[in-house]
C-alpha positions in Angstrom: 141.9 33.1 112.0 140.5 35.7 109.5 137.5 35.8 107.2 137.5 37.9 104.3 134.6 39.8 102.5 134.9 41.8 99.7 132.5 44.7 98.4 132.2 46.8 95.2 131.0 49.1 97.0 164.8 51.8 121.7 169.1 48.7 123.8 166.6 45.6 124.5 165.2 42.1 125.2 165.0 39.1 122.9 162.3 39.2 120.6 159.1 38.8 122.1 157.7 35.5 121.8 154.5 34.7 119.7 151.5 34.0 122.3 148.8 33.6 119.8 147.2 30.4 119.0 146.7 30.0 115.3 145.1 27.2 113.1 148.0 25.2 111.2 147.3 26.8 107.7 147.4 30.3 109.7 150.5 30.0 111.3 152.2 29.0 107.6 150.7 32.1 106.5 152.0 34.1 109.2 155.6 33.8 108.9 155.5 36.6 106.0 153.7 39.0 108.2 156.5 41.4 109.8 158.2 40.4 113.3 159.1 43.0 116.3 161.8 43.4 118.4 161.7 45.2 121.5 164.3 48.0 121.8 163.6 49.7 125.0 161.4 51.5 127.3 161.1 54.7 128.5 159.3 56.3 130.7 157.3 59.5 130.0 156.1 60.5 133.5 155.4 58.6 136.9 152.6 61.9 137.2 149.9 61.5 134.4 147.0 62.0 135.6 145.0 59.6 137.4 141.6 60.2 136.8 139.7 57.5 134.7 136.2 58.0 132.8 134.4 56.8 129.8 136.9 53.9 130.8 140.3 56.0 129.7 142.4 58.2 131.0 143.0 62.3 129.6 146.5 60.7 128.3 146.3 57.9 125.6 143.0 58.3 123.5 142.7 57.0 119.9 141.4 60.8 118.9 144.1 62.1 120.6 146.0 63.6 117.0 149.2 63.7 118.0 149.7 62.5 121.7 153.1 61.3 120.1 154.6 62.1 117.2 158.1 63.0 115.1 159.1 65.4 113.2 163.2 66.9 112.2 164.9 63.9 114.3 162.8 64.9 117.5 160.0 62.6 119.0 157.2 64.9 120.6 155.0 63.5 123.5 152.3 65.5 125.4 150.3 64.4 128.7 148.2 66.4 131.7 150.6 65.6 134.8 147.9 64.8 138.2 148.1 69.2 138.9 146.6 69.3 136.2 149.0 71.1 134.0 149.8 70.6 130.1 153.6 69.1 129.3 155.2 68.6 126.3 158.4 66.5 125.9 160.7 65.8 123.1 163.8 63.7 123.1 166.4 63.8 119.9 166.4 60.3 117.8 167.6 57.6 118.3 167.9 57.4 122.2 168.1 61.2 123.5 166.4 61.6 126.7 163.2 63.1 127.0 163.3 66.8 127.9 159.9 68.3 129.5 158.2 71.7 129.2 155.8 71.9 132.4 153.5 75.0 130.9 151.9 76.4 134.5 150.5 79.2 133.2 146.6 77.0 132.7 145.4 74.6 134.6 142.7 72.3 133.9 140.1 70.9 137.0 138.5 68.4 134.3 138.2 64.7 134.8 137.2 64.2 131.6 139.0 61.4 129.4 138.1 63.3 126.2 139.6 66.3 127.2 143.3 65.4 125.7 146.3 67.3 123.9 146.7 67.3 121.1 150.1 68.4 119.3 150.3 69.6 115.7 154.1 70.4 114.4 154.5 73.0 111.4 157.6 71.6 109.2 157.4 75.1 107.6 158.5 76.9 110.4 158.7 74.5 113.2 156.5 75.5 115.5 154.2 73.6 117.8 151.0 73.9 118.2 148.5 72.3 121.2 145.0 72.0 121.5 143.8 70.9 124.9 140.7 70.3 127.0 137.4 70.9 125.8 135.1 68.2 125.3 131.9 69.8 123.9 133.2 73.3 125.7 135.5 76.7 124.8 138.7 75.7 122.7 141.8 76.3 124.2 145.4 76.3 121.8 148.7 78.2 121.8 151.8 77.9 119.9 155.4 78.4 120.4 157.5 81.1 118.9 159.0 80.6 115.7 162.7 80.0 115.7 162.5 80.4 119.5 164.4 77.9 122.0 163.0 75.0 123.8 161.6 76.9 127.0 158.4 77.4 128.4 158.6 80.9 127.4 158.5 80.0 123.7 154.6 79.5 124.1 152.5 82.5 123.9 149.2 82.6 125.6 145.7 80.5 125.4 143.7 81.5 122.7 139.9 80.6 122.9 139.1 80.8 119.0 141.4 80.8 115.4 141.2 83.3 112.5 138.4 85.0 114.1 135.9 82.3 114.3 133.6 81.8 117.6 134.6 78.6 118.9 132.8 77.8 122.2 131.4 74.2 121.6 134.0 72.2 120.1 135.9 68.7 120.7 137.9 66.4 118.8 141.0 68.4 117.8 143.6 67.0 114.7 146.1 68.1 113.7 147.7 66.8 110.0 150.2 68.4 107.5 150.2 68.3 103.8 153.2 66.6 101.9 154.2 70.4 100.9 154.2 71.6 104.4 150.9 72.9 105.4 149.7 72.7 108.2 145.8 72.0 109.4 143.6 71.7 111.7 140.1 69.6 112.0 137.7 69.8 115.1 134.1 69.0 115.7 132.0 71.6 116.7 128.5 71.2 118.5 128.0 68.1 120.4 127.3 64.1 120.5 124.1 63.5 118.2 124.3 66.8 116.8 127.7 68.6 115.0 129.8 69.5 111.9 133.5 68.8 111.2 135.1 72.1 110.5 138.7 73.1 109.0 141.4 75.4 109.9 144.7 76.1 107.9 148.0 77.3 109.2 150.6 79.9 106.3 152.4 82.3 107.1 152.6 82.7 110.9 148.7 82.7 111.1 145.6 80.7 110.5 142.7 80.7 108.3 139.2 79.3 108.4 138.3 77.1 105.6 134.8 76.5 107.0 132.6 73.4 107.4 133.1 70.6 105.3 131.4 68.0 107.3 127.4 68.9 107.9 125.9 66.6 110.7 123.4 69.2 112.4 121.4 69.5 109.2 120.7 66.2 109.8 120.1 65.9 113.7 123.5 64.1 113.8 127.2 64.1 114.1 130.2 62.8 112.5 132.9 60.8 114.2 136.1 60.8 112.0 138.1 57.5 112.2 141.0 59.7 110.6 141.9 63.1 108.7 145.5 62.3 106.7 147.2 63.2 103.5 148.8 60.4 101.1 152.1 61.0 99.3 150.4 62.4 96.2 148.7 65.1 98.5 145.2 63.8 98.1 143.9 64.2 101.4 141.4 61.4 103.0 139.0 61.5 105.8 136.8 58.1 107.2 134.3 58.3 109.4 130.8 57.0 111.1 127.8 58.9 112.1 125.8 58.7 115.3 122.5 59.4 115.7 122.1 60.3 119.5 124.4 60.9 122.4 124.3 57.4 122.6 127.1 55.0 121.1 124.9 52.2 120.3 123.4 54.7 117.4 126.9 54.5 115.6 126.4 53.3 112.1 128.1 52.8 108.6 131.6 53.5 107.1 131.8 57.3 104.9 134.7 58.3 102.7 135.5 61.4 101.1 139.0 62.7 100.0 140.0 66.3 98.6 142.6 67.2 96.2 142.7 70.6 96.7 143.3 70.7 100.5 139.6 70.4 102.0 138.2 73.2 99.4 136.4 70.7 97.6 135.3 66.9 98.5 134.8 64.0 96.1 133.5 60.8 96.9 134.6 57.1 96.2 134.4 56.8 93.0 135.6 61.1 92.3 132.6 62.8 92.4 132.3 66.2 93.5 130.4 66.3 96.5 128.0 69.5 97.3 129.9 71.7 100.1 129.8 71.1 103.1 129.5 67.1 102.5 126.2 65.6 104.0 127.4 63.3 107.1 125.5 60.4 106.5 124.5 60.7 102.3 124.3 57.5 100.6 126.8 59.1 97.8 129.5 58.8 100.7 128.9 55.4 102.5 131.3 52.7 101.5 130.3 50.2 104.0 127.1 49.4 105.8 126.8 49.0 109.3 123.7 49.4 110.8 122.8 50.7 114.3 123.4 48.5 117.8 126.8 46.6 116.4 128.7 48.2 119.2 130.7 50.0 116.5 133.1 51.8 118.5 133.9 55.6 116.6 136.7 56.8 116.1 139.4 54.1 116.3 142.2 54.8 113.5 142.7 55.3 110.1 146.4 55.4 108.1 147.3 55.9 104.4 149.6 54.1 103.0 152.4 54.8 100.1 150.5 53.7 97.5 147.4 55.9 98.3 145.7 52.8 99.9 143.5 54.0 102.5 143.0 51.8 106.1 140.4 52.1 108.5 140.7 49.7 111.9 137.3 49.5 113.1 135.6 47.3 116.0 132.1 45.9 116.0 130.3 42.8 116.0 130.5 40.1 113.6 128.2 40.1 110.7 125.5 37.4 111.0 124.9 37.7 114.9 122.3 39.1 116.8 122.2 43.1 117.4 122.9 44.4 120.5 121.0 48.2 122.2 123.5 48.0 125.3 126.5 49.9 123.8 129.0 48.0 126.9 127.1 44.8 126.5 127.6 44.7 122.7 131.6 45.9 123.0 131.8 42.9 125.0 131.7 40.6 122.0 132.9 43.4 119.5 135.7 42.3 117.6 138.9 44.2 115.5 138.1 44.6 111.5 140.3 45.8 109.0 138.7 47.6 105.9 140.9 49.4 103.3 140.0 50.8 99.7 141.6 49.5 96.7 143.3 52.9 95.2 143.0 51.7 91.6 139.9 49.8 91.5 137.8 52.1 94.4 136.5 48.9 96.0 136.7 48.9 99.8 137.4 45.6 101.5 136.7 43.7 105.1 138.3 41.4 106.9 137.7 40.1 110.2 141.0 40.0 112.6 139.2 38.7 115.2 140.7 40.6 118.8 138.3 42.0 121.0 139.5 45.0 123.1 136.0 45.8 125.3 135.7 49.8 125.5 138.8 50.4 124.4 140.1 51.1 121.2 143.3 50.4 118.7 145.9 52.0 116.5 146.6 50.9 112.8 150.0 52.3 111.3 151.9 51.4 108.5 155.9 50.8 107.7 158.0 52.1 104.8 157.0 48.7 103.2 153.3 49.4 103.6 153.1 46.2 106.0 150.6 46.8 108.6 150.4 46.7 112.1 147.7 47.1 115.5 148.8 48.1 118.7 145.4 47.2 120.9 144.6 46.9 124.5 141.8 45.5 126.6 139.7 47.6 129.2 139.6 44.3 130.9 142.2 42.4 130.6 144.7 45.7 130.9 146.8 43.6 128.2 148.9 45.4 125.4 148.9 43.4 122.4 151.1 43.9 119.0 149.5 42.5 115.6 151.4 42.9 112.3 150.2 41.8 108.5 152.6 42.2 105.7 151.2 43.8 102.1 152.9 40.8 100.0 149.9 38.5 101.6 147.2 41.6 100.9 147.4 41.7 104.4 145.9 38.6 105.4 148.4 36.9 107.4 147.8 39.0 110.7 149.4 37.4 113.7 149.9 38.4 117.1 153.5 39.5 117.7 153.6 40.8 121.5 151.2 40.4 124.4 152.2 42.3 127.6 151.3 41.8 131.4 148.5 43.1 133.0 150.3 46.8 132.8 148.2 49.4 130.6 145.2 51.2 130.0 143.2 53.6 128.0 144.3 53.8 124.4 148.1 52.6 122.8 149.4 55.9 120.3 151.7 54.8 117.6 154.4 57.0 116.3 153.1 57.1 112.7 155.7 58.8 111.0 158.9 57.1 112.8 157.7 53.8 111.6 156.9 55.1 108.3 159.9 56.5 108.1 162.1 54.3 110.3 160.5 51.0 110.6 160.3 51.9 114.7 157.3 50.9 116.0 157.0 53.3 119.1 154.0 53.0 121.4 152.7 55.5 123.8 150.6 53.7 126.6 149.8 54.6 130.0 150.1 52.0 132.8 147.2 50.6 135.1 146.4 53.7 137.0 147.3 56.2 135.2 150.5 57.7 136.8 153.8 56.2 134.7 153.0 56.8 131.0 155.7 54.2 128.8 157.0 55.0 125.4 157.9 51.3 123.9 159.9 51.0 120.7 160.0 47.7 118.9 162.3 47.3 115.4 160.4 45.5 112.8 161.1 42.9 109.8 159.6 41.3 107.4 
């Protein structure tokens, strides 16, 4: 089922039956890799919006950083309802029922898949922040009130730019906090073929630039970050691939850089400090060749896990097969890879799980026992699948755990911090159409 290639360089149903067909030897194999359970199913909205380009919808998109996420005992989800109006939801842990914020104050008339919400949470002083659509346009954010109650009237107005700084071309908001609290922010500005990677920090009730520290217009390109995420130790680690054009088939190669010092300075693989900003696509920061028409897909996911080891989920096409210029032709035959880096030795490593997923793209996350897992679907089959690898096998006995129905679309959003904390794999996925948005949670062994 997998090839591997190495480099230097919540009340609920039985457990869901195993619908993957596996060679003899795999199947052995896979009994180690962790099993899932579903708990439940809620439902979000029946009123997501409806609109659907660049095959997705504006909720559920793998850059969307957080569309779901937990933080204090309270599960955060955000979506555009079909008005065209941000909402943010929360619901206490375990099984508290969702409670929405409909904010009516902005409205958005894009169609746009890209143009998402993003929701950052401070654990300092609890507030959250949102980001919302722009896709190569003006920024938009606000934040609630610190300390204030859960109202609509907690979130101060839209802002157009942070600490001062123009910010009228930008796309690609994340949010991430540091192990000690802090809060930041990453966005792209410029455009497709042409932008930088820039970083904002959130102390004391305010923000602060911290400037560019990925340079892609020097070189007449731009960076796509698979990820943006801080291990336990606080060493913070960014992945990402570069494209040439506005065009996806000019997607190439796997960079790494990581900073121990909170994005003020970058080092590469092996802990060299890299000149500031960091070149996009400099040899001293590739850690995995991938050349042009592969039908590398950018930005699909990226997750740390408690021992520092860094995991990238990419999708392209197989080594050893012809190249492809038509970016939907090649996805097509594009297949699910896992690459991770060795924290000890610095070696990065491939392996091929095999899944194709057309123009859509997956979501690796990792459980308090560092076993893996990839929530996927398929822009044609409209089929939600669940994959799961455990770390005692090195991650090489990935087996498929759940397929659903025809139901959903655009991109799955795990939880990552309930299943790292919790071992609760909880999936944000619209439905076919776009309307009724699901949260799934599944328990997990091993």
């Amino acid at each position: 089922m997998c090839g591997v290639k190495r480099s230097s360089r919540n009340v609920g149903a039985a457990l869901a039956a195993m619908l993957a067909t596996v060679a003899t030897t795999a199947t052995a194999a896979a009994a180690a890799s962790p099993t899932v359970t579903h708990l439940g199913t809620s439902v979000l909205t029946t009123s997501g919006r409806t609109a659907v380009s660049y095959s997705g919808l504006m909720n559920g998109e793998s850059f969307q950083q957080d569309g779901i996420t937990t933080v204090g005992g309270w599960q955060y989800a955000a979506f555009w309802d079909q008005s065209g109006y941000v909402n943010l939801s929360r619901r206490q842990l375990p099984s508290g029922a969702w409670q929405n914020l409909r904010l009516t104050d902005y409205r958005s008339t894009s169609t746009d898949s890209h143009n998402v919400i993003c929701i950052g949470v401070s654990p300092r002083d609890g507030t959250v922040h949102l980001a919302f659509d722009m896709h190569s346009n003006q920024f938009k954010y606000r934040r609630s009130t610190p300390g204030a109650a859960w109202s609509t009237s907690a979130f101060g107005p839209v802002q157009n730019s942070l600490a001062g700084t123009a910010m009228p071309t930008v796309t690609y908001p994340q949010f991430f906090a540091a192990p000690d609290g802090t809060l930041q922010l990453a966005i792209r500005t410029g455009v497709s073929g042409n932008g930088d990677e820039v970083l904002y920090e959130y102390a004391n009730g305010g923000w602060s630039y911290l400037g560019e520290f990925i340079d892609g217009t020097s070189y007449d390109n731009n960076p796509y970050l698979f990820g943006i995420e801080y291990d336990r130790a606080g060493v913070l680690h960014a992945t990402w691939t570069v494209r040439e054009t506005s065009n996806g088939s000019t997607n190439h190669d796997l960079f790494y850089a990581y900073s121990t010092d909170k994005g003020r300075t970058w080092r590469n693989n092996t802990g060299t400090v890299l000149p500031k900003p960091v070149a996009s696509n400099g040899t001293a920061v590739k850690v995995w060749p991938n050349s042009q028409n592969r039908g590398l897909m950018n930005q699909e996911s990226q997750v740390v896990d408690s021992a520092g080891t860094v995991h990238v989920l990419q999708s392209h096409l197989r080594a050893n097969t012809p190249s492809v210029t038509d970016f939907n032709t090649a996805r097509d035959s594009a297949v699910l890879v896992h690459y991770w880096r060795d924290k000890a030795s610095t070696v990065w490593n491939q392996r091929y799980l095999g899944w194709t997923e057309g123009l859509s793209r997956g979501d690796i996350a990792v459980d308090s026992r560092d076993n893996l897992y990839v929530v996927s679907g398929h822009s044609g089959t409209n089929v939600l699948q669940i994959a799961t690898a455990s770390k005692a096998s090195g991650w090489s006995d990935w087996a498929v755990r759940n397929r659903s129905g025809a139901l959903y679309m655009s991109d799955p959003l795990i939880d990552h911090p309930l299943l790292a904390t919790q071992n609760i794999l909880s999936i944000y996925t619209p439905r076919v159409g776009g309307s009724r948005i699901d949260v799934q949670n599944w328990s997990t062994a091993s």
